[in-house]
C-alpha positions in Angstrom: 57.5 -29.1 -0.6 54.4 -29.4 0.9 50.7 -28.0 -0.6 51.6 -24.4 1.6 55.0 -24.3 0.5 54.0 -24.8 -3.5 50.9 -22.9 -3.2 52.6 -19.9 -1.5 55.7 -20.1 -4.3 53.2 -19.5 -7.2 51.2 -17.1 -5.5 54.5 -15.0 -5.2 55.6 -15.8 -8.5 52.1 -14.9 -9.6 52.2 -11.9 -7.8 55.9 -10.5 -8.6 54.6 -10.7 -12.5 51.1 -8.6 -12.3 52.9 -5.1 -11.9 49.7 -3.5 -12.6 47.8 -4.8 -9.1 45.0 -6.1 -11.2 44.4 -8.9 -9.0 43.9 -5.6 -6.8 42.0 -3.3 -8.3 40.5 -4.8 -11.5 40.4 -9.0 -10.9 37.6 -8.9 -14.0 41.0 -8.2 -16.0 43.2 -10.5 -14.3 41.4 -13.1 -14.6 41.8 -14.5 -17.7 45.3 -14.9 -17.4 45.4 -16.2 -13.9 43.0 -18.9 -15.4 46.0 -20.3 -17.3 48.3 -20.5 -13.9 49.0 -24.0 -12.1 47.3 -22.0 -9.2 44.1 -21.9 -10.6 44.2 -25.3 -11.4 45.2 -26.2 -8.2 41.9 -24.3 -6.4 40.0 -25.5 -9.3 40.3 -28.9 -8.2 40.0 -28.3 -4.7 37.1 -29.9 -2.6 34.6 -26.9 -1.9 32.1 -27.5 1.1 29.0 -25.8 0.4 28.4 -22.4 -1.4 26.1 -20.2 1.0 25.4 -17.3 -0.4 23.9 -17.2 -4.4 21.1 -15.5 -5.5 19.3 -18.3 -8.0 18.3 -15.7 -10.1 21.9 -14.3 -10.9 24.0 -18.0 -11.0 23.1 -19.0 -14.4 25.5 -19.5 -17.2 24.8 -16.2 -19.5 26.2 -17.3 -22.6 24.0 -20.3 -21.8 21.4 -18.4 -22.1 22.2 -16.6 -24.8 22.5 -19.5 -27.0 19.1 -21.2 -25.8 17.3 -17.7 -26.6 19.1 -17.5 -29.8 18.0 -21.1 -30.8 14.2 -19.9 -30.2 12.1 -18.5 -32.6 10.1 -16.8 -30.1 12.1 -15.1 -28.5 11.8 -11.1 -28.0 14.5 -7.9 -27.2 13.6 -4.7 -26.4 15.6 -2.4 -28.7 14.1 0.9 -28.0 14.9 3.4 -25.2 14.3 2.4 -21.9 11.2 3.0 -20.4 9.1 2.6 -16.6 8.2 -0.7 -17.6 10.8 -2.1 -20.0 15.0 -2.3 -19.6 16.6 -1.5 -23.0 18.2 -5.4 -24.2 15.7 -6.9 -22.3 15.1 -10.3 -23.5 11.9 -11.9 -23.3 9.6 -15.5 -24.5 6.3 -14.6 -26.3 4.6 -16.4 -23.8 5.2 -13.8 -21.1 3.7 -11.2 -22.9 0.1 -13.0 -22.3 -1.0 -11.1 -25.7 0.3 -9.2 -28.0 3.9 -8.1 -28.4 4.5 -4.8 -27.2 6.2 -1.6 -28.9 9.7 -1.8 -29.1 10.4 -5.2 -29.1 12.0 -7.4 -31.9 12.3 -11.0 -32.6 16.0 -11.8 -31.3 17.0 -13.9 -33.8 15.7 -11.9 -36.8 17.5 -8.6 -34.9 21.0 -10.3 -33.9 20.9 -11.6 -37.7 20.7 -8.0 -39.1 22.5 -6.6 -36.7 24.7 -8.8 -35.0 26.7 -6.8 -32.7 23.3 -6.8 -30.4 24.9 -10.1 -29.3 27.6 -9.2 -27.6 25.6 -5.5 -26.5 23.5 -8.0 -24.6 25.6 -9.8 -22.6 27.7 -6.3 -21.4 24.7 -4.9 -20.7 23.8 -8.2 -18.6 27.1 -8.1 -16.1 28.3 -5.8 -14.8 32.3 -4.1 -14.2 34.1 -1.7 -12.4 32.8 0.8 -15.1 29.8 1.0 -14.0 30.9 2.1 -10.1 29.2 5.2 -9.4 26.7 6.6 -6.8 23.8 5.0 -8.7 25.1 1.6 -9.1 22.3 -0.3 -7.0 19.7 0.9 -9.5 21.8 -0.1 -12.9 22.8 -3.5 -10.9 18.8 -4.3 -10.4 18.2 -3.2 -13.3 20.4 -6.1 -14.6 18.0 -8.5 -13.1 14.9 -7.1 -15.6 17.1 -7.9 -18.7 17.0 -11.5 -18.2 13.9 -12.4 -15.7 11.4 -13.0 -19.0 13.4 -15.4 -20.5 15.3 -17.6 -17.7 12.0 -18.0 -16.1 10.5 -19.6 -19.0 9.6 -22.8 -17.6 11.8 -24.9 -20.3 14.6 -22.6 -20.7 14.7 -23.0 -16.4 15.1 -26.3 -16.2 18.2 -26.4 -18.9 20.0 -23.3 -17.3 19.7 -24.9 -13.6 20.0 -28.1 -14.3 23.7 -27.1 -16.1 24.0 -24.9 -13.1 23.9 -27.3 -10.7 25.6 -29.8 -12.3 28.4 -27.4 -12.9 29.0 -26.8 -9.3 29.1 -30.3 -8.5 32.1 -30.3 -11.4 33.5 -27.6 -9.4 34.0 -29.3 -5.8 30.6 -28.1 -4.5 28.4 -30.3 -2.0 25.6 -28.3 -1.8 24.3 -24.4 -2.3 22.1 -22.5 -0.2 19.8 -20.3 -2.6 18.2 -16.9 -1.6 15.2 -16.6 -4.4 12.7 -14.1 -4.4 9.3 -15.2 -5.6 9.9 -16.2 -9.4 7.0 -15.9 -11.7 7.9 -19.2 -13.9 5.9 -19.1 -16.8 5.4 -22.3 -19.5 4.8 -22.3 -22.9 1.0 -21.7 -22.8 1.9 -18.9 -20.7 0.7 -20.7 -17.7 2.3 -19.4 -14.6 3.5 -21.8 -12.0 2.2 -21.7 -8.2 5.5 -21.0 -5.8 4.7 -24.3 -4.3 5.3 -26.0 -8.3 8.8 -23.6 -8.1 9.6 -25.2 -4.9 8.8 -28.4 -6.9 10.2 -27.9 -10.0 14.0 -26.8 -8.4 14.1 -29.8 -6.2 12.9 -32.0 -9.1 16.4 -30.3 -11.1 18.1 -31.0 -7.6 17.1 -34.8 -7.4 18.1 -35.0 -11.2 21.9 -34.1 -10.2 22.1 -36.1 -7.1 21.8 -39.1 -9.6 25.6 -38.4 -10.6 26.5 -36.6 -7.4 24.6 -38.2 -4.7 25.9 -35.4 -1.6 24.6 -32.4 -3.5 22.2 -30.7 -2.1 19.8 -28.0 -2.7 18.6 -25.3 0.6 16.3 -22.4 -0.4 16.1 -18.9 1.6 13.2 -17.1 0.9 13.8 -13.7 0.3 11.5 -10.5 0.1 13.3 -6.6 -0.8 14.4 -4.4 1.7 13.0 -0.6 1.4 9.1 -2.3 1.0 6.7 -1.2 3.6 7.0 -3.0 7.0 3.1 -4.5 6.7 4.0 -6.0 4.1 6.5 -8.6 5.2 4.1 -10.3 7.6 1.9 -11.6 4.3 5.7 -12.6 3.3 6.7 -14.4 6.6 3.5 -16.4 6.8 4.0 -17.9 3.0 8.0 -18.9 4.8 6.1 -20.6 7.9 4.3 -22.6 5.0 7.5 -23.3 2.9 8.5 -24.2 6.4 5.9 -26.9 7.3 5.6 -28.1 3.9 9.1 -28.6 2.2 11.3 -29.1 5.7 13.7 -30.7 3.5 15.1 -27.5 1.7 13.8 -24.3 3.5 16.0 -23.0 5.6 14.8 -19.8 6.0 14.1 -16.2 5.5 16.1 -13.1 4.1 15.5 -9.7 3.1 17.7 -8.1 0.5 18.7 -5.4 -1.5 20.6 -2.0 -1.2 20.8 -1.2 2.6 21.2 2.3 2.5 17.9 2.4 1.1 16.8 4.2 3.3 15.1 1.8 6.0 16.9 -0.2 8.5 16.4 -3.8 10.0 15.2 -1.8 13.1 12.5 -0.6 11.2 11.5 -3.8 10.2 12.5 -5.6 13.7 8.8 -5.3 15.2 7.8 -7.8 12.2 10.9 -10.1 12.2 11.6 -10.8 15.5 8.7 -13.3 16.3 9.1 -14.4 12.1 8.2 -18.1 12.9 11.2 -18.8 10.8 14.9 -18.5 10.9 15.7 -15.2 9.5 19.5 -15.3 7.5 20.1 -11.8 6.9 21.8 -9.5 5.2 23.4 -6.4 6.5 26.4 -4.9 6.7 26.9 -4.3 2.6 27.4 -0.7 3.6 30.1 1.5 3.5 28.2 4.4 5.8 29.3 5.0 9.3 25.5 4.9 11.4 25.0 1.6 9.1 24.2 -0.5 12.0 22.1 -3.5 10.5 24.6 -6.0 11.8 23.9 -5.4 15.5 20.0 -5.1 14.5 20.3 -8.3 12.8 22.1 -10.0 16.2 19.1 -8.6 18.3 16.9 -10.7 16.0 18.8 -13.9 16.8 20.4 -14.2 13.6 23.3 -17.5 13.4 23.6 -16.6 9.4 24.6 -13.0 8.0 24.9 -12.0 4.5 28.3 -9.8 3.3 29.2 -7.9 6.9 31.3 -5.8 5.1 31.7 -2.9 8.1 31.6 -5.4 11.3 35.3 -4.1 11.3 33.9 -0.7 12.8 32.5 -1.9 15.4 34.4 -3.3 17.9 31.8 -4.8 20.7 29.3 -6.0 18.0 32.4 -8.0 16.1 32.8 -9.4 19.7 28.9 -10.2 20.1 29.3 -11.9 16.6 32.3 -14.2 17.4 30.7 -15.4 20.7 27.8 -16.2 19.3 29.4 -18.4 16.3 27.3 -16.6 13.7 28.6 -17.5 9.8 30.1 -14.6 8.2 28.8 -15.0 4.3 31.8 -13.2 2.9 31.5 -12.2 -0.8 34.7 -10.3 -2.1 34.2 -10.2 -5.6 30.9 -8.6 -5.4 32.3 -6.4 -3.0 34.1 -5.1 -5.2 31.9 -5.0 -8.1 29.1 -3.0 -6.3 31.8 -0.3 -5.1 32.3 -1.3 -1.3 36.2 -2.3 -2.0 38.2 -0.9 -4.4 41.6 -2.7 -3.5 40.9 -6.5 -2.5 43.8 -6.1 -0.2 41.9 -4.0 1.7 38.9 -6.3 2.3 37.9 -6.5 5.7 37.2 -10.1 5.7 41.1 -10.9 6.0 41.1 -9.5 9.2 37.6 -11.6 10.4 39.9 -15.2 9.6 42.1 -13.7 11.3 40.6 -12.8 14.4 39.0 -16.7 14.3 35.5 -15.4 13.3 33.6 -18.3 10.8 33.8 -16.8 7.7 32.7 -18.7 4.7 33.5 -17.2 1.1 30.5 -17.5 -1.6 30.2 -15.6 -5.1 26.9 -13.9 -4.7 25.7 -13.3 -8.5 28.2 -15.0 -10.5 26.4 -14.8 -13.9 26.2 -10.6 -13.6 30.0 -10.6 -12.5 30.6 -13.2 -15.2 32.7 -15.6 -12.3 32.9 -19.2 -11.5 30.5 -20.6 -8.8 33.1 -19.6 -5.9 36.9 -20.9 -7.4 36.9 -17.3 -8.4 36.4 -15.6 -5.3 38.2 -18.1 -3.0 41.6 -17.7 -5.0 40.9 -14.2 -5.1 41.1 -14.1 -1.7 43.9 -16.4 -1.2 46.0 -13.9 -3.6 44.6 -10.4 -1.9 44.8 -11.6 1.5 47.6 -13.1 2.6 45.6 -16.7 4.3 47.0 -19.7 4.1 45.8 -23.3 2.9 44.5 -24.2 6.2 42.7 -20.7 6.5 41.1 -21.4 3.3 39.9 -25.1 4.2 38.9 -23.9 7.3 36.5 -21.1 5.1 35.4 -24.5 3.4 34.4 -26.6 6.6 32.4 -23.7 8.2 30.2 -23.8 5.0 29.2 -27.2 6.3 27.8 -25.8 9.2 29.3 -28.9 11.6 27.6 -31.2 9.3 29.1 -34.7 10.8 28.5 -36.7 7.5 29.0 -33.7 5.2 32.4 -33.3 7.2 33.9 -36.9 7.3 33.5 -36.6 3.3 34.8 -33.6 3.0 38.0 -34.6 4.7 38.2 -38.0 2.1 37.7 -35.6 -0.5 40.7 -33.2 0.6 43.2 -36.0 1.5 42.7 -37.5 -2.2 43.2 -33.6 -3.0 46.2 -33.2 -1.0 48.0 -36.5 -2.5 47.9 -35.6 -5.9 
């Protein structure tokens, strides 16, 4: 049998056993049995192109960061009820605090040791599950991000968590990862806070570090700003990208705004602003499950070759068409999908139908450390299982994220032929 034929035999097996469709309808749950199949091995050790769509703040290895918190003695979590300014399990390093510590906070290690069920109350309140589906899920799933921005941006604590992060998705097949980031406040242990140029700095120092043991890896940064701000305020936000631009040509790549897009303001509100940006705009849009959500053909009147999720291209018709002729890359995310409430059955995911119809999807995990995932084995198996693609359609996923990268390419094609004959 051929890599199709054996593939395609344990994906029915697979499937003939998991009566309960939670490769469906629940993956969190099937997952940790389908990480003991041959078929998990098999995408596990499959040559992975480039990941294109990860927020740097939400890739990290929680348990990670768990343990380096837990080795600090200064280290703080915010017990008490939530309030306007702190997330209850909020974690934070004393240095952030630039003073005293506030109300409501305990040291971590002297609370986890008197109580230690706050351990594990941390990390669930960290990711996130099907549970938490409901209409207010984009404010609990931001909310996520508070818990853990005071402590992984603690300049030390950074450079251990991204450096393993990294590293890790070289282990995993990756050749590279393209990095939305909104501006990160990195703070050191004087409470010193870096400049976004020494961020820049510091994540392609991390970058240059892993490309000692995996010299292809490479490291792109999109520059990101929220959707639902005022529209005067992106131009002060464009003009920082046109200097990212000019001064770090090697990694910038461009510019992104991000959030919940049925926020209430559309990319034609902000078109006036982005349309002479100075910089290549890589947007999202299309993470919406309303009918008048148009931000996909807003986006394409902007130029756009890159867009974010595209969940409901699939209603429209002529602006699927536009998208196909103009090659734009389809950053197709199906596990988030699901995990923020746009897909309840994976089966059902629209994205099966894009391959299909030859549009260049690529498949990329989004916020792995809130949905507790791998770096994108999770979410291309997942989609292998829910929707019915072949091998090839899944290698051809992979070579899009190159982006017709000759070099990139050739190696890619070693890489799967050594893949292939084992």
């Amino acid at each position: 049998m051929n890599i199709e034929q054996k593939a395609d035999k344990m994906r029915q097996e697979y499937l003939a056993q998991d009566r309960d469709r939670l490769v469906f309808n629940d993956f969190q749950k099937a997952l940790p049995r389908l990480r003991q199949t041959a078929l998990y091995d098999l995408f596990r050790r499959m040559p992975k192109g480039r990941l294109m769509h990860a927020h740097i703040e939400a890739t990290f290895d929680l348990r990670h960061m768990l343990s380096l918190a837990l080795s600090c003695p200064d280290v703080y979590v915010f017990t008490a009820p939530e309030t306007s300014e702190f997330r209850n399990m909020q974690l934070a390093h004393k240095a952030w605090f630039e003073g005293e510590i506030p109300a409501g906070w305990e040291n971590l290690r002297q609370a986890v040791a008197a109580r230690p069920e706050l351990k594990e109350k941390i990390f669930v309140m960290c990711t996130s599950d099907k549970e938490n589906i409901d209409e207010n899920i984009w404010p609990k799933f931001e909310a996520i991000f508070d818990r853990f921005k005071a402590i992984n941006n603690y300049e030390p604590f950074f450079v251990s968590l991204y450096t393993e992060v990294m590293m890790r998705m070289a282990e995993e097949g990756l050749m590279g990862v393209d990095f939305r980031y909104i501006s990160q406040t990195i703070f050191d242990e004087d409470g010193r806070r870096l400049s976004p140029d020494e961020y820049v700095d510091l994540v392609r120092g991390i970058a240059a570090k892993v490309r000692e043991s995996y010299p292809w890896f490479h490291v792109n940064l999109i520059y990101s700003y929220y959707k639902g701000v005022p529209a005067d305020t992106v131009p002060e936000r464009l003009a920082f990208a046109r200097h990212l631009q000019e001064k770090y040509p090697d990694v910038f790549i461009g510019f992104d705004m991000v959030g919940d897009e049925d926020c209430g303001k559309d990319l034609r509100y902000y078109a006036p602003v982005l349309k002479d940006a100075g910089v290549p705009v890589i947007m999202h849009a299309g993470e919406s499950l309303k009918e008048d959500n148009r931000n996909i053909e807003y986006a394409l009147e902007l130029g756009i070759k890159r867009l974010g999720h595209g969940m409901n291209l699939y209603r429209y018709p002529e602006v699927e068409k536009k998208v196909k002729e103009a090659g734009v890359m389809l950053e197709v995310c199906p596990l988030s999908n699901q995990l923020l409430g746009y897909v309840p059955d994976l089966s059902q995911h629209p994205a099966a139908g894009y391959i299909k119809r030859g549009l260049n999807v690529t498949i990329s995990s989004d916020d792995c450390a809130i949905f507790d995932t791998s770096f994108i084995t999770d979410d291309l198996l997942l989609a292998y299982l829910c929707w019915n693609l072949s091998i090839a359609d899944i290698k051809r996923c992979l070579q899009n994220s190159l982006q017709a990268d000759s070099e990139l390419l050739s190696l890619f094609e070693e890489q799967w032929e050594t893949f292939i004959s084992q």
